[in-house]
PLY file of the C-alpha trace (Angstrom):
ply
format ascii 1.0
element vertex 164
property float x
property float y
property float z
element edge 163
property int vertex1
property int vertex2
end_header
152.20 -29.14 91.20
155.35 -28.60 93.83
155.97 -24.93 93.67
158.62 -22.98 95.42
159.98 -20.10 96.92
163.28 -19.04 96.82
163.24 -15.20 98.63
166.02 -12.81 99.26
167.32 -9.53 99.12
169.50 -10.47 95.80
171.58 -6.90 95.59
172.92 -7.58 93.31
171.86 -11.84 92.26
175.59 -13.42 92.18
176.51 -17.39 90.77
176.10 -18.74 93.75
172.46 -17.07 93.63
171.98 -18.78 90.12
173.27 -22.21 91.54
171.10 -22.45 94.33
168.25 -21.37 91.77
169.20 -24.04 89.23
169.40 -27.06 92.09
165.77 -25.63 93.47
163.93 -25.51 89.91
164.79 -29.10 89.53
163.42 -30.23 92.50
159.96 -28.55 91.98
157.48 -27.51 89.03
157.73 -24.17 89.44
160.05 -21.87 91.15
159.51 -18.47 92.00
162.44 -15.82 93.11
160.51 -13.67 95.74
162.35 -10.44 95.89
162.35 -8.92 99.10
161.57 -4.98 98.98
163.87 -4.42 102.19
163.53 -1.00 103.75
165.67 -2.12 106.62
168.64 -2.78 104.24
169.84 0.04 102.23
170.46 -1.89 98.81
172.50 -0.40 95.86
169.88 -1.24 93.13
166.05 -0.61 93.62
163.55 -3.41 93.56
162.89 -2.97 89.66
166.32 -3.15 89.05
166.88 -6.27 90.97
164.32 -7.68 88.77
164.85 -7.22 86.19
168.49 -8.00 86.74
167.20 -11.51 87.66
164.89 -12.20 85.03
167.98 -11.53 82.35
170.34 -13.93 84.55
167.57 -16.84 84.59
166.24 -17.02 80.99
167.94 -20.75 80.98
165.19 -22.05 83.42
161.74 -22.39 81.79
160.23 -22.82 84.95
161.25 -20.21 87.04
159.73 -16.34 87.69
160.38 -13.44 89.17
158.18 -11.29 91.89
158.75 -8.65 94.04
157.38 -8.85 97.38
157.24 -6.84 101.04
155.98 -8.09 104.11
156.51 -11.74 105.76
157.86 -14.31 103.78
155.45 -16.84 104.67
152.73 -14.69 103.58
154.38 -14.42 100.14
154.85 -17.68 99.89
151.47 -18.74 100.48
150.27 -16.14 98.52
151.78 -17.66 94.99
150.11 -21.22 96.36
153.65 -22.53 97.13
154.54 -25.23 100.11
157.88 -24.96 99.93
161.07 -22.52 100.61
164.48 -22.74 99.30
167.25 -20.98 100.86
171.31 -21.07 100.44
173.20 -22.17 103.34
177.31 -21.15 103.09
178.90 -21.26 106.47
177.71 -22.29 110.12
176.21 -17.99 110.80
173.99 -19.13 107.43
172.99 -21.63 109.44
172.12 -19.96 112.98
169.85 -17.63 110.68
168.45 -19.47 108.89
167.75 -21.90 111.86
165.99 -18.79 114.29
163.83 -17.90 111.02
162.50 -21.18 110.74
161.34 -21.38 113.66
159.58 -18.34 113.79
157.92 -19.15 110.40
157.17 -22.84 111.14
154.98 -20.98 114.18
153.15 -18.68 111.56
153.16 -21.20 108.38
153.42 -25.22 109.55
152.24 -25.76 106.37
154.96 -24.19 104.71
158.44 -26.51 104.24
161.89 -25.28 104.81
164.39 -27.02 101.97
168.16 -25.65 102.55
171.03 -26.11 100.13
174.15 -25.89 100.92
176.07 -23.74 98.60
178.81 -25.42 96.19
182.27 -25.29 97.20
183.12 -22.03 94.75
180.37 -20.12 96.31
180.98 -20.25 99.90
182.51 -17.08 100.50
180.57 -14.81 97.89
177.47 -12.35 99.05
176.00 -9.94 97.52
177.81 -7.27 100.34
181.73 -9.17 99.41
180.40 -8.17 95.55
179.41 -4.84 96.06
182.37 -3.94 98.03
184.79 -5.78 95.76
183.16 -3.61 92.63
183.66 -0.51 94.49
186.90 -1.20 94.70
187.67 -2.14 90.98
188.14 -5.80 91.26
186.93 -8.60 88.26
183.64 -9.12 88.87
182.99 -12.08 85.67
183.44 -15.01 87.83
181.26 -14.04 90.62
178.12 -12.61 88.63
176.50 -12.92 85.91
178.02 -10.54 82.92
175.13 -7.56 82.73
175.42 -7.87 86.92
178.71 -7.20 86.38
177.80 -4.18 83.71
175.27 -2.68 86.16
177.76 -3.04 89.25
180.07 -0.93 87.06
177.57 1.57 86.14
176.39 1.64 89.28
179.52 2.59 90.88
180.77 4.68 88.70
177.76 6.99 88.79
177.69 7.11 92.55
181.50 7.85 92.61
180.78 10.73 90.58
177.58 12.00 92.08
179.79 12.04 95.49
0 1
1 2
2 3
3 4
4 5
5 6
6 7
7 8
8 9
9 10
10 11
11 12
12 13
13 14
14 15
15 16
16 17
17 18
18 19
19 20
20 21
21 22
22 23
23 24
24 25
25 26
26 27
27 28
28 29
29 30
30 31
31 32
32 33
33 34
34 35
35 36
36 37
37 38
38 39
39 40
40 41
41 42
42 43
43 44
44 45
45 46
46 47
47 48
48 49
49 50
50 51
51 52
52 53
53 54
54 55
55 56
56 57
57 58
58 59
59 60
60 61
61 62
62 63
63 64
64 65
65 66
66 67
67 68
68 69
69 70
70 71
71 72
72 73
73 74
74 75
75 76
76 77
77 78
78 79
79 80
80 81
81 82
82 83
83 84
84 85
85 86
86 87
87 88
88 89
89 90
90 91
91 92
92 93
93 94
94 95
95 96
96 97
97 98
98 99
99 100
100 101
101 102
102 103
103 104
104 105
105 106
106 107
107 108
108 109
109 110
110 111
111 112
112 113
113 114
114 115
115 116
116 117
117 118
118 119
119 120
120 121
121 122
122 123
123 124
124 125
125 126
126 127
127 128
128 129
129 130
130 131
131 132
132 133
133 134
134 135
135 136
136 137
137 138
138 139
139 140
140 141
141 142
142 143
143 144
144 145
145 146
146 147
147 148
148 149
149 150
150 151
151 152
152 153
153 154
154 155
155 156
156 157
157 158
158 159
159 160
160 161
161 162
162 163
């Protein structure tokens, strides 16, 4: 059974998240969104939140989960028995990143395959910071994230805007 690793931050999980996810879980058995617990970022939503913000926006794809994780990548990944990472490519910096990180896991996991998409043609500008900053300022967030992303955003938002 091909199983496979698609990691990230995912604060908040946009389309473009849920079209790379949909490509990856039809090119393996069993997908698994590793949720990165990143202390080095300072994300909007906690890890739980993330989530379970993800497990609502995949409940179309039968064979993919949801895990949180901390720690190296690779050692996730090998950890749920997969061979295989997935990771979203939009513009030429995607690429330099994603190209250094390689490396530096091929050296600690050979065993472990790199598979980048590149995103689709709508998604090539949108991250998670473009969404975050676009909510804060009010804009319409339906075409860019999932509906209840868009209702958390919101919430989100609003409640720090009035806590400050």
């Amino acid at each position: 059974m091909l199983i496979g690793v698609y990691p990230g931050t995912f604060d908040p999980i946009t389309k473009g998240h849920l079209d790379i996810i949909g490509r990856a879980s039809a090119l393996c058995q069993k997908l698994i969104i590793g949720v990165y617990e990143n202390s080095g970022k300072r994300p909007l939503f906690s890890v739980e939140d993330r989530v379970e913000l993800i497990r609502e926006a995949i409940v179309d794809f039968p064979n993919v989960q949801v895990k949180s994780f901390h720690g190296l990548v690779v050692n996730f990944v090998r950890s749920v028995g997969a061979s295989v990472m997935f990771r979203g490519l939009r513009a030429s910096s995607d690429f330099e990143r994603e190209f250094g990180m390689t490396l530096l896991n091929k050296k600690l996991a050979p065993d472990v395959e790199l598979v980048c998409l590149m995103a689709s043609s709508q998604y090539q500008f949108l991250s998670s910071t473009l969404i975050k900053e676009f909510a804060l300022l009010g804009g319409n967030l339906e075409d860019l994230v999932p509906a209840h992303v868009a209702d958390a955003l919101r919430g989100k938002v609003l409640t720090d805007f009035i806590r400050d």
